[in-house]
TORGUDO-226505 format. One record per residue (C-alpha): residue number from 1; x, y, z. Coordinates in Angstrom, 3 decimals. Each point is the difference from the previous one (the first is absolute). Layout:
N
drenza NUM | px X | py Y | pz Z
...
end
This chain:
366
drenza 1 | px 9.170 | py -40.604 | pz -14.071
drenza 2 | px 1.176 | py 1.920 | pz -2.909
drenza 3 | px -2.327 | py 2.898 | pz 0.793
drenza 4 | px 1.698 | py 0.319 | pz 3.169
drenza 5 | px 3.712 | py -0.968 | pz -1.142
drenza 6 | px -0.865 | py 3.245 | pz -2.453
drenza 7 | px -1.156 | py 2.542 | pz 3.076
drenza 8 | px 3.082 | py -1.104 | pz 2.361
drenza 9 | px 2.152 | py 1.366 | pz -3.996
drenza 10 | px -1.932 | py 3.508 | pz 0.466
drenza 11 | px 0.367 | py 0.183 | pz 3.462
drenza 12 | px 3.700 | py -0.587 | pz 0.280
drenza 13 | px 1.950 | py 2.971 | pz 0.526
drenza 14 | px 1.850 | py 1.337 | pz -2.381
drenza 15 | px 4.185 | py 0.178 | pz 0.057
drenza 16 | px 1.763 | py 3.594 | pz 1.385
drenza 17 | px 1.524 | py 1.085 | pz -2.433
drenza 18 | px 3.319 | py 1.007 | pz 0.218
drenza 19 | px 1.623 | py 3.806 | pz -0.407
drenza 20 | px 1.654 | py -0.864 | pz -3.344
drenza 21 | px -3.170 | py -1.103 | pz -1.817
drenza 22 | px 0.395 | py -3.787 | pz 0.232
drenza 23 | px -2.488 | py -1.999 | pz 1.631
drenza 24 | px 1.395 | py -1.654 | pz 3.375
drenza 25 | px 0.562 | py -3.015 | pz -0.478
drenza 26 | px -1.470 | py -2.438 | pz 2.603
drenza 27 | px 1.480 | py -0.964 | pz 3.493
drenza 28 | px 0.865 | py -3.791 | pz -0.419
drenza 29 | px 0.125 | py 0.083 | pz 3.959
drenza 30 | px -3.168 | py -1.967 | pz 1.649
drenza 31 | px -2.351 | py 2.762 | pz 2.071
drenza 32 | px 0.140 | py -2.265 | pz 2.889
drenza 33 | px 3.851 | py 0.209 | pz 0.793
drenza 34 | px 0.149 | py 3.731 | pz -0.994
drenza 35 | px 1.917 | py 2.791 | pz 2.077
drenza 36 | px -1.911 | py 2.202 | pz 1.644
drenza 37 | px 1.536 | py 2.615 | pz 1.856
drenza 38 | px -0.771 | py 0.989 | pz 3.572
drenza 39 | px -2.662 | py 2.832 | pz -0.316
drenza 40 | px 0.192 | py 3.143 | pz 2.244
drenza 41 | px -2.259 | py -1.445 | pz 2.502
drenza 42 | px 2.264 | py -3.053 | pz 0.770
drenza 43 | px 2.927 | py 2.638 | pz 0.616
drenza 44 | px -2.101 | py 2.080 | pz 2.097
drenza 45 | px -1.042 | py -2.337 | pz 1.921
drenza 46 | px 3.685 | py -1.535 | pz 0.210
drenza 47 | px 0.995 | py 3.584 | pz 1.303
drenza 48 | px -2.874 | py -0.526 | pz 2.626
drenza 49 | px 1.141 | py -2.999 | pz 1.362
drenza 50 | px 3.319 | py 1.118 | pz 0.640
drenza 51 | px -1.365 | py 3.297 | pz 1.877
drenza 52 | px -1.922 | py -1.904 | pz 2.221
drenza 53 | px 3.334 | py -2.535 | pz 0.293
drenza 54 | px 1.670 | py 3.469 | pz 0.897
drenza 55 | px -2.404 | py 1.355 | pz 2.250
drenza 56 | px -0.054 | py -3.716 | pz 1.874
drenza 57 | px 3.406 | py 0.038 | pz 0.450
drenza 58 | px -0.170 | py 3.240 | pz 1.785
drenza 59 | px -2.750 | py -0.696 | pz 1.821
drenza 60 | px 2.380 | py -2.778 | pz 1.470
drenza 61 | px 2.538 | py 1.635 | pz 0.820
drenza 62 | px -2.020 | py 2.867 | pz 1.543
drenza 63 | px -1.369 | py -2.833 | pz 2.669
drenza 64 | px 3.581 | py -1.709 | pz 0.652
drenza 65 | px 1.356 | py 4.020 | pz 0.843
drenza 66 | px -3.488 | py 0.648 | pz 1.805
drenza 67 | px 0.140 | py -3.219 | pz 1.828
drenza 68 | px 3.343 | py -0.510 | pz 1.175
drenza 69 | px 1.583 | py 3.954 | pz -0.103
drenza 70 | px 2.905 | py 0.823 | pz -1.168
drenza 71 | px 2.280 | py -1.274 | pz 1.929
drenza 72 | px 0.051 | py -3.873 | pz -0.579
drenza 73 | px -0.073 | py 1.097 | pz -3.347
drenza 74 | px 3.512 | py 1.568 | pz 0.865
drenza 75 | px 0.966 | py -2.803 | pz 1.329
drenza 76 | px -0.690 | py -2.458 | pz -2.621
drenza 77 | px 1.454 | py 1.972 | pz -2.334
drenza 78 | px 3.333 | py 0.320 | pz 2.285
drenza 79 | px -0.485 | py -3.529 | pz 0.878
drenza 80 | px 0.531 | py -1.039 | pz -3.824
drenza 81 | px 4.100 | py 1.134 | pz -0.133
drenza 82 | px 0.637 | py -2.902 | pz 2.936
drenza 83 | px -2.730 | py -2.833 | pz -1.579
drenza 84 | px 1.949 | py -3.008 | pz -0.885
drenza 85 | px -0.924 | py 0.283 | pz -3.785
drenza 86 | px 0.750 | py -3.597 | pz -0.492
drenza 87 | px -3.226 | py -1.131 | pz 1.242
drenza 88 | px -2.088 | py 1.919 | pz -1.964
drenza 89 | px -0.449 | py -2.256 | pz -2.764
drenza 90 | px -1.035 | py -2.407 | pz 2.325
drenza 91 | px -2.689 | py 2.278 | pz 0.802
drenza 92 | px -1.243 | py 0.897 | pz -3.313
drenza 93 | px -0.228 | py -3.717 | pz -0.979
drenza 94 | px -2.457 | py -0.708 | pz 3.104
drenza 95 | px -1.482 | py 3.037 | pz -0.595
drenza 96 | px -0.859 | py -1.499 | pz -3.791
drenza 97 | px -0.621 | py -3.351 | pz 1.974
drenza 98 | px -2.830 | py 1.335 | pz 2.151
drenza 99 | px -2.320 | py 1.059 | pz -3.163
drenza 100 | px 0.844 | py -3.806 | pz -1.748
drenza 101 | px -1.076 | py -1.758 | pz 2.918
drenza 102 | px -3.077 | py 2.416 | pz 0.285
drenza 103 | px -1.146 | py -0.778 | pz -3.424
drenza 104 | px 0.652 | py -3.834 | pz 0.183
drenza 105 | px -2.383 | py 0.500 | pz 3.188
drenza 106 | px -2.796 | py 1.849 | pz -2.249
drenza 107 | px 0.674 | py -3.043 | pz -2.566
drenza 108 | px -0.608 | py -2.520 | pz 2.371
drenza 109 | px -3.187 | py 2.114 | pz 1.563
drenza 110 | px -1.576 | py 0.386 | pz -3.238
drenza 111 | px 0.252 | py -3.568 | pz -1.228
drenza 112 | px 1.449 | py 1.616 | pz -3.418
drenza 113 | px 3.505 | py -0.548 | pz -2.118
drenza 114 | px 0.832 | py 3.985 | pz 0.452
drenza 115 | px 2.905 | py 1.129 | pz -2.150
drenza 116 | px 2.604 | py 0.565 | pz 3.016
drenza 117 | px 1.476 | py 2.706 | pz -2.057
drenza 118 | px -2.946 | py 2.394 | pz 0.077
drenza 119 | px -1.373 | py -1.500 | pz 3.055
drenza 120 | px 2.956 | py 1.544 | pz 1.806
drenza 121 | px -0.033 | py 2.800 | pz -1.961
drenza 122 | px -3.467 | py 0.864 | pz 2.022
drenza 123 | px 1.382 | py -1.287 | pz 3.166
drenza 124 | px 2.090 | py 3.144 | pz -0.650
drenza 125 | px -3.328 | py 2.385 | pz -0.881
drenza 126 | px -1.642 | py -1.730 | pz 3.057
drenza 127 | px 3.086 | py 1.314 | pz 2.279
drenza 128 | px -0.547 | py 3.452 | pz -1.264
drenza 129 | px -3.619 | py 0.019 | pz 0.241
drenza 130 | px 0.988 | py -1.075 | pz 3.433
drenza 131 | px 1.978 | py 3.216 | pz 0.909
drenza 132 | px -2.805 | py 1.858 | pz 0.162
drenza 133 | px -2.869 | py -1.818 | pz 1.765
drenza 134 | px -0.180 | py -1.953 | pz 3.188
drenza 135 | px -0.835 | py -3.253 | pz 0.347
drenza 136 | px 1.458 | py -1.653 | pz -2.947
drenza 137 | px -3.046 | py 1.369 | pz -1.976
drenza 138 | px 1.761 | py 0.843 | pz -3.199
drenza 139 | px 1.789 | py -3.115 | pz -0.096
drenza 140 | px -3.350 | py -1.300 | pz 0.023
drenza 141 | px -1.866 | py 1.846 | pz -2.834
drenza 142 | px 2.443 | py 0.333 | pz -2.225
drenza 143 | px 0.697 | py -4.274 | pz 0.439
drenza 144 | px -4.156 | py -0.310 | pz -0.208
drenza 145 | px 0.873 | py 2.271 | pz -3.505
drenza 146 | px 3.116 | py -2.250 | pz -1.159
drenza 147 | px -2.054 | py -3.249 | pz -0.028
drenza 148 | px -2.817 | py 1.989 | pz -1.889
drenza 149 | px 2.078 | py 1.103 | pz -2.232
drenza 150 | px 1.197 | py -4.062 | pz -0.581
drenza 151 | px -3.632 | py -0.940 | pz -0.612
drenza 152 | px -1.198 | py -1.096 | pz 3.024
drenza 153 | px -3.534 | py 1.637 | pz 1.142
drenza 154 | px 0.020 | py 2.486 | pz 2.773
drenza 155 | px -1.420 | py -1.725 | pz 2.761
drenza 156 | px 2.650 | py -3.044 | pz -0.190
drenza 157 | px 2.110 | py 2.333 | pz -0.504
drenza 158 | px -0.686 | py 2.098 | pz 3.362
drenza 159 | px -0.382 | py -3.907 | pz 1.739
drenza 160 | px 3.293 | py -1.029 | pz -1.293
drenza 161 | px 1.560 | py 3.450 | pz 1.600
drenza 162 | px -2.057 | py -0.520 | pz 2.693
drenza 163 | px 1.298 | py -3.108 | pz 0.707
drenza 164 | px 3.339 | py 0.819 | pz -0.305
drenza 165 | px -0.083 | py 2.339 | pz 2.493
drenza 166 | px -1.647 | py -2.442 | pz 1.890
drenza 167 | px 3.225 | py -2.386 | pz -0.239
drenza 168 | px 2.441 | py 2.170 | pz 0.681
drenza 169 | px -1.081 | py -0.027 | pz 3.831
drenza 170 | px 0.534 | py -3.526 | pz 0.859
drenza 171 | px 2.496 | py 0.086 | pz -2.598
drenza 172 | px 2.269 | py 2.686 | pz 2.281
drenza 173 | px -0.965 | py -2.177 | pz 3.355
drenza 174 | px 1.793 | py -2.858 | pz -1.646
drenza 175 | px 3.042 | py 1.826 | pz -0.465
drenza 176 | px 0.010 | py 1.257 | pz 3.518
drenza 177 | px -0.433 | py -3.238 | pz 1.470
drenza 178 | px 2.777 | py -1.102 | pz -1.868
drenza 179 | px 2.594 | py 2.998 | pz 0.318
drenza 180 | px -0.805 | py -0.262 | pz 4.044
drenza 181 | px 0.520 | py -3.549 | pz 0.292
drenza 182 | px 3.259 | py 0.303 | pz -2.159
drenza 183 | px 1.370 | py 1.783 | pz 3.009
drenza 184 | px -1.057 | py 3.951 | pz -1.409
drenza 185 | px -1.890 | py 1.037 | pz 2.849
drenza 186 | px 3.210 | py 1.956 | pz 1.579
drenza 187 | px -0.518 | py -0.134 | pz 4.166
drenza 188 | px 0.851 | py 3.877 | pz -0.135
drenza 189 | px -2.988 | py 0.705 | pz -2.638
drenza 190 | px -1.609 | py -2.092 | pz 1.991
drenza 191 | px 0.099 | py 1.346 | pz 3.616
drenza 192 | px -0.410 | py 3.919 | pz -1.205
drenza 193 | px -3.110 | py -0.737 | pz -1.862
drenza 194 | px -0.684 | py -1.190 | pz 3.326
drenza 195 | px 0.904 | py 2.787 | pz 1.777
drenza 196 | px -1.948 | py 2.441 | pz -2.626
drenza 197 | px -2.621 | py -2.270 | pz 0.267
drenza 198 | px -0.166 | py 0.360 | pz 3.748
drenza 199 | px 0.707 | py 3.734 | pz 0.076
drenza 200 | px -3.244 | py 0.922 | pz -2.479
drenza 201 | px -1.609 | py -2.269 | pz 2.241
drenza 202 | px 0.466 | py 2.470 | pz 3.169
drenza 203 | px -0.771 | py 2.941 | pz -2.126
drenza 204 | px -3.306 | py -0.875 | pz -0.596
drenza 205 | px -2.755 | py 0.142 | pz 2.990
drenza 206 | px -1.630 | py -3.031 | pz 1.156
drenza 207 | px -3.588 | py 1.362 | pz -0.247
drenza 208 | px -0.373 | py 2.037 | pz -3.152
drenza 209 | px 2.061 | py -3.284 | pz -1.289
drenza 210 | px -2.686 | py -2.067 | pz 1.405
drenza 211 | px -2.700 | py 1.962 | pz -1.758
drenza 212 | px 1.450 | py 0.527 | pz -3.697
drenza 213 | px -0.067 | py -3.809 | pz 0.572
drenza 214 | px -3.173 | py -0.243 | pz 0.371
drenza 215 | px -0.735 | py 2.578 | pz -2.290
drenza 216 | px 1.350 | py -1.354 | pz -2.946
drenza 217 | px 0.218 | py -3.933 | pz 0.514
drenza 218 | px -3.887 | py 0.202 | pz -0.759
drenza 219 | px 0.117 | py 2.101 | pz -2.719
drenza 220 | px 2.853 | py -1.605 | pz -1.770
drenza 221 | px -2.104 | py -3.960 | pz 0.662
drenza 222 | px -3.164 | py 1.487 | pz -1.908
drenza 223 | px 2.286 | py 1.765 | pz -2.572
drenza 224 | px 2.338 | py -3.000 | pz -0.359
drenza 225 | px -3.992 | py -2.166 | pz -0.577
drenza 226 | px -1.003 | py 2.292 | pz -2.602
drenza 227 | px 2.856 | py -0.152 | pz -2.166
drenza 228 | px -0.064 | py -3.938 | pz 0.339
drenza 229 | px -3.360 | py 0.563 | pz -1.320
drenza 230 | px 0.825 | py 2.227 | pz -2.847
drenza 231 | px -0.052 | py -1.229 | pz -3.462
drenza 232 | px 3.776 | py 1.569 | pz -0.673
drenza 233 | px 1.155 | py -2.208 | pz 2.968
drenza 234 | px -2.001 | py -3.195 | pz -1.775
drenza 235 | px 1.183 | py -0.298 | pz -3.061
drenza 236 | px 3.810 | py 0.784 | pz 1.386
drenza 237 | px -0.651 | py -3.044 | pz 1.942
drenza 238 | px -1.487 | py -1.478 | pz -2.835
drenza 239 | px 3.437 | py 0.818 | pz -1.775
drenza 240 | px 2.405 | py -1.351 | pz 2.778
drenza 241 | px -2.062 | py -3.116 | pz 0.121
drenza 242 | px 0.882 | py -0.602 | pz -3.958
drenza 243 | px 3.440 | py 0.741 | pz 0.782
drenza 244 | px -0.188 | py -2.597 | pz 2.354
drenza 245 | px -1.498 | py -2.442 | pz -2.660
drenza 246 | px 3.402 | py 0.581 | pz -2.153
drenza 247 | px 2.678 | py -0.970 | pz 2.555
drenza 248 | px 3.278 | py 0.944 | pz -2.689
drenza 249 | px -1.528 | py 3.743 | pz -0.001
drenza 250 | px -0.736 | py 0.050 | pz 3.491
drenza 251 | px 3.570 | py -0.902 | pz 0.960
drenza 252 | px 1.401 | py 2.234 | pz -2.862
drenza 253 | px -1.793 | py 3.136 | pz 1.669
drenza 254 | px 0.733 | py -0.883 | pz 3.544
drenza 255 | px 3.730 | py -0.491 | pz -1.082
drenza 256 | px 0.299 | py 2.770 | pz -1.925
drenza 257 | px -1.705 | py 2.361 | pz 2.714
drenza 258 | px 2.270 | py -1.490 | pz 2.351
drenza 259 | px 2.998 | py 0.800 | pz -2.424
drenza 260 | px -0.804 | py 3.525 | pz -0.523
drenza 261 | px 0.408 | py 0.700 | pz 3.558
drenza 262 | px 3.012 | py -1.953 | pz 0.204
drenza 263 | px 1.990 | py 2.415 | pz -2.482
drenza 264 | px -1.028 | py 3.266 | pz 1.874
drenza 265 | px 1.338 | py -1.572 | pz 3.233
drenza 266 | px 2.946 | py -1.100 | pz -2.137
drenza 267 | px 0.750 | py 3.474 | pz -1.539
drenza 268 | px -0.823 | py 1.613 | pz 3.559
drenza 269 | px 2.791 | py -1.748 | pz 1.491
drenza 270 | px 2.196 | py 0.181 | pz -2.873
drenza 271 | px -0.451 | py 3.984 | pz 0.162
drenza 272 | px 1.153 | py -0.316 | pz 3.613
drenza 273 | px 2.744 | py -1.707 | pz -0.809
drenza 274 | px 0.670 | py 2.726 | pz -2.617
drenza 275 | px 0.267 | py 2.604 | pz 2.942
drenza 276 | px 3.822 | py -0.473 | pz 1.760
drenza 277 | px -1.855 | py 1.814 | pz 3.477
drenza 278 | px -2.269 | py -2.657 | pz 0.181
drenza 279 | px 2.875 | py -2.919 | pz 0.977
drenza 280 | px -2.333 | py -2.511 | pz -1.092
drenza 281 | px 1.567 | py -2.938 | pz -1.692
drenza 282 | px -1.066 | py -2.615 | pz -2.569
drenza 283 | px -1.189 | py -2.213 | pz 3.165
drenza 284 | px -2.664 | py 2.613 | pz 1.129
drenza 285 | px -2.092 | py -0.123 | pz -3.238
drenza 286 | px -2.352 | py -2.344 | pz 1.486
drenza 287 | px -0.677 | py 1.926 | pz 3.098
drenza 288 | px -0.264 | py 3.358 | pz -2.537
drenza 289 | px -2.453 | py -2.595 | pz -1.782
drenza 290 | px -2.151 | py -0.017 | pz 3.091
drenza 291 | px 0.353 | py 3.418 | pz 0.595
drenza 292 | px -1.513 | py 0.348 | pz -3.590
drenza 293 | px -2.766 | py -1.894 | pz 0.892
drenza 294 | px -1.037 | py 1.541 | pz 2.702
drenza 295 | px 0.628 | py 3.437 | pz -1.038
drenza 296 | px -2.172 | py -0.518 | pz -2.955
drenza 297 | px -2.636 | py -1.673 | pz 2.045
drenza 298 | px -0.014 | py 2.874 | pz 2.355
drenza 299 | px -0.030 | py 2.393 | pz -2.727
drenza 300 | px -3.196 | py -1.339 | pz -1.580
drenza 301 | px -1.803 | py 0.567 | pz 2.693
drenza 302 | px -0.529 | py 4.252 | pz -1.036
drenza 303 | px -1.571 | py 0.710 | pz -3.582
drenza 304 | px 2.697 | py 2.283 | pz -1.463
drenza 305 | px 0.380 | py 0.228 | pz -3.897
drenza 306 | px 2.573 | py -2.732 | pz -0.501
drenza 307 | px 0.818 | py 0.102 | pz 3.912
drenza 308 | px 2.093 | py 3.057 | pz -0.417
drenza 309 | px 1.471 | py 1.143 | pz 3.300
drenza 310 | px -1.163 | py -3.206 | pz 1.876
drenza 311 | px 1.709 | py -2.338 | pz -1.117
drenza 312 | px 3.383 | py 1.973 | pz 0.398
drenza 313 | px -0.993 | py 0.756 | pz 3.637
drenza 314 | px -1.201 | py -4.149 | pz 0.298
drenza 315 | px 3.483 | py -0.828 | pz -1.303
drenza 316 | px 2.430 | py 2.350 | pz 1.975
drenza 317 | px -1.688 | py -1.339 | pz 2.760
drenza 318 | px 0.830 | py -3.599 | pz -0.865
drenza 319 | px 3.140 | py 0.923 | pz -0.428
drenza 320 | px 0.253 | py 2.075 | pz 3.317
drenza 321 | px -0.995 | py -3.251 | pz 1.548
drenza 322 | px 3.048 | py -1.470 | pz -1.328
drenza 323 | px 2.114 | py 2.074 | pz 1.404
drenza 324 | px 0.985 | py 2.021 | pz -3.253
drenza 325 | px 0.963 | py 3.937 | pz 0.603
drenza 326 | px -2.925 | py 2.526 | pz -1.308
drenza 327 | px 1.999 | py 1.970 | pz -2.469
drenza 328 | px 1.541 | py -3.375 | pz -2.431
drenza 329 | px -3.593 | py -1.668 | pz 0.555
drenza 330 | px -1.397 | py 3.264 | pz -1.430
drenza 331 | px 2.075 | py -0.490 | pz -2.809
drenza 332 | px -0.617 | py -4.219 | pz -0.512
drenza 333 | px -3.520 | py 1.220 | pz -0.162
drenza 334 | px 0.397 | py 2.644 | pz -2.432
drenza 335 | px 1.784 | py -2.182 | pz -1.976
drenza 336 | px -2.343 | py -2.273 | pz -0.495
drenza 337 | px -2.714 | py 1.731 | pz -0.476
drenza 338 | px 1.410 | py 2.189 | pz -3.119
drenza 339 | px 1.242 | py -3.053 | pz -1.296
drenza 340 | px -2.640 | py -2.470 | pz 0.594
drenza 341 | px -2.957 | py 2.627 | pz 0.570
drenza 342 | px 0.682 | py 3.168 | pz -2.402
drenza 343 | px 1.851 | py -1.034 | pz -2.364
drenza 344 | px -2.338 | py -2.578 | pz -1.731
drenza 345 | px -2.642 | py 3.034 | pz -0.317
drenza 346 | px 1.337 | py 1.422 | pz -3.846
drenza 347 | px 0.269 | py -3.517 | pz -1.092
drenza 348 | px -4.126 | py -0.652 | pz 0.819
drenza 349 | px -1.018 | py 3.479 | pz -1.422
drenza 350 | px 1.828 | py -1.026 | pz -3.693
drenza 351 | px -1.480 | py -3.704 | pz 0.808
drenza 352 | px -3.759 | py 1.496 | pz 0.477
drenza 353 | px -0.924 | py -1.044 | pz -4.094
drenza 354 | px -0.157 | py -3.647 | pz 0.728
drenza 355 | px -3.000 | py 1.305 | pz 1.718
drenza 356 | px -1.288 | py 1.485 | pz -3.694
drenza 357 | px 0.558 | py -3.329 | pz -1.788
drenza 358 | px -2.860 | py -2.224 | pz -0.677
drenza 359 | px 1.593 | py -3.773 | pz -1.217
drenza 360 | px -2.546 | py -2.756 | pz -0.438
drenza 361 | px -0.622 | py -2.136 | pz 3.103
drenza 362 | px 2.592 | py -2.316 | pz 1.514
drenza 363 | px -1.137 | py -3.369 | pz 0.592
drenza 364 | px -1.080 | py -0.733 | pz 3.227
drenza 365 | px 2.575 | py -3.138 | pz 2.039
drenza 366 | px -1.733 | py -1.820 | pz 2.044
end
């Protein structure tokens, strides 16, 4: 022991001394709670994040000019000097609403006791991941790469999101149900989805109708067998069973799901209430909640990055079936989507580092 307490003496390094001849005297500080400061590769890559923010933000804006022209852009931008600014607080709070409820649902999903702060902080990143690839599939990596981040291993992690998904289907049938049998389903929506119903209907042929229909009914049974077979499809059906084993998070994520579906329809009807041309009133907002829902459904349907230009069209067309003049429906719709749509996009490009951020595990609720 001595012979080694003597080589750790030698090896120590010795004191810097200082320009006026003295020896330094020692830094009473502990080396473990020491300032370092950032090193030129943390600011360099700090200035590369915010490029690629910069360039994202562009790219955004290039596909709302590119995808709409510029003329409803004129219009929303005209249509902003006759908005009833009183509502837009409103709007912003179920705006904020919307990404709470969606991380309460990825709480309940995941069977963990997320931090809701941070949880919704990449319910934000999700919605900008979102902007730019269809299908909801950015939502769903960077989720699967929030609950990794938490601790919990990747494949529970892609169940969990999985899953969640998963929910959010019956989840949005509930709330249907429930806004049609509250007296939402307007006779007018109603009888012209009808009518456009019946209309598409004639403009098809009978016989090459008859034959895509036989076409692809087969193919889509044997690929519809296959992916009940895959392993991917097991083990999410593995993970909805377990939900189904913890009836508190199973109710939490339906509820939740349900919820943040609720607060678009809410701010949808609210920003058509915002709109004087409109003449809606504050008894229409459960039709406009209907028309929500089945704008949204509708606009599902095509695989655009973060529906872009379908769901505007699957809106205006809900609210065309409600009797509500093209040019103020135009602007409801604009409306709501900068507010509820664009607007959230900065605020999940600053929140992208509680994707960086490695805490130890939560503990898992059962």
């Amino acid at each position: 022991m001595e012979t080694i307490a003597a080589g750790a003496e030698r090896a120590a390094p010795a004191e810097r001394p200082v320009l006026g001849g003295d020896a330094a005297e020692p830094d009473p500080t502990p080396a473990s709670i020491r300032l370092v400061p950032p090193s030129r590769g943390a600011w360099r890559a700090s200035r590369v994040r915010w490029a690629l923010a910069g360039v994202l933000l562009t790219t955004l804006a290039a596909i709302l000019i590119v995808t709409h022209g510029q003329g409803p852009v004129r219009s929303a931008v005209s249509a902003f000097r006759n908005v009833r600014w009183e509502f837009l607080p409103a709007l912003i709070v179920l705006s904020v609403l919307h990404y709470v409820f969606a991380a309460i649902a990825l709480r309940g999903a995941s069977g963990r006791s997320l931090p809701l702060y941070t949880t919704t902080l990449a319910q934000f990143t999700a919605a900008a991941a979102n902007r730019v690839t269809p299908g909801g599939l950015g939502a769903v990596a960077v989720n699967t790469r929030y609950l990794v981040c938490r601790g919990m291993p990747l494949p529970r992690a892609a169940v969990a999101v999985a899953v969640l998904q998963v929910a959010g289907v019956p989840a949005d049938l509930l709330l249907m149900a429930a806004v049609l049998a509250l007296g939402g389903g307007d006779d007018r929506m109603l009888d012209a989805m009808g009518e456009h119903a019946a209309q598409a209907a004639d403009l098809v042929p009978p016989l090459p109708l008859l034959i895509a229909v036989g076409v692809l009914l087969p193919a889509a049974v044997l690929y519809g067998r296959r992916a009940m077979r895959s392993a991917v499809v097991a083990r999410a059906m593995d993970g909805l069973l377990e939900l189904c084993r913890r009836p508190r998070d199973l109710a939490l994520t339906l509820a939740a799901s349900a919820a943040t579906t609720c607060v678009m329809g809410a701010a949808f009807g609210l920003s058509v209430l915002a709109v004087p041309g409109t003449a809606a009133g504050p008894g229409d907002l459960l039709p406009l909640l209907a028309a929500y829902l089945v704008g949204a459904a509708a606009s599902s349907a095509l695989p655009s990055p973060g529906g872009v230009g379908s769901t505007e069209a699957a809106l205006l067309a809900a609210l065309a079936a409600l009797g509500v003049a093209a040019g103020p429906a135009l602007q409801a719709v604009l409306l709501f989507r900068a507010v509820t749509f664009w607007a959230p996009v900065p605020i999940g490009l600053l929140a992208c580092r509680t994707l960086r951020r490695s805490p130890r595990p939560a503990p898992f609720t059962m």
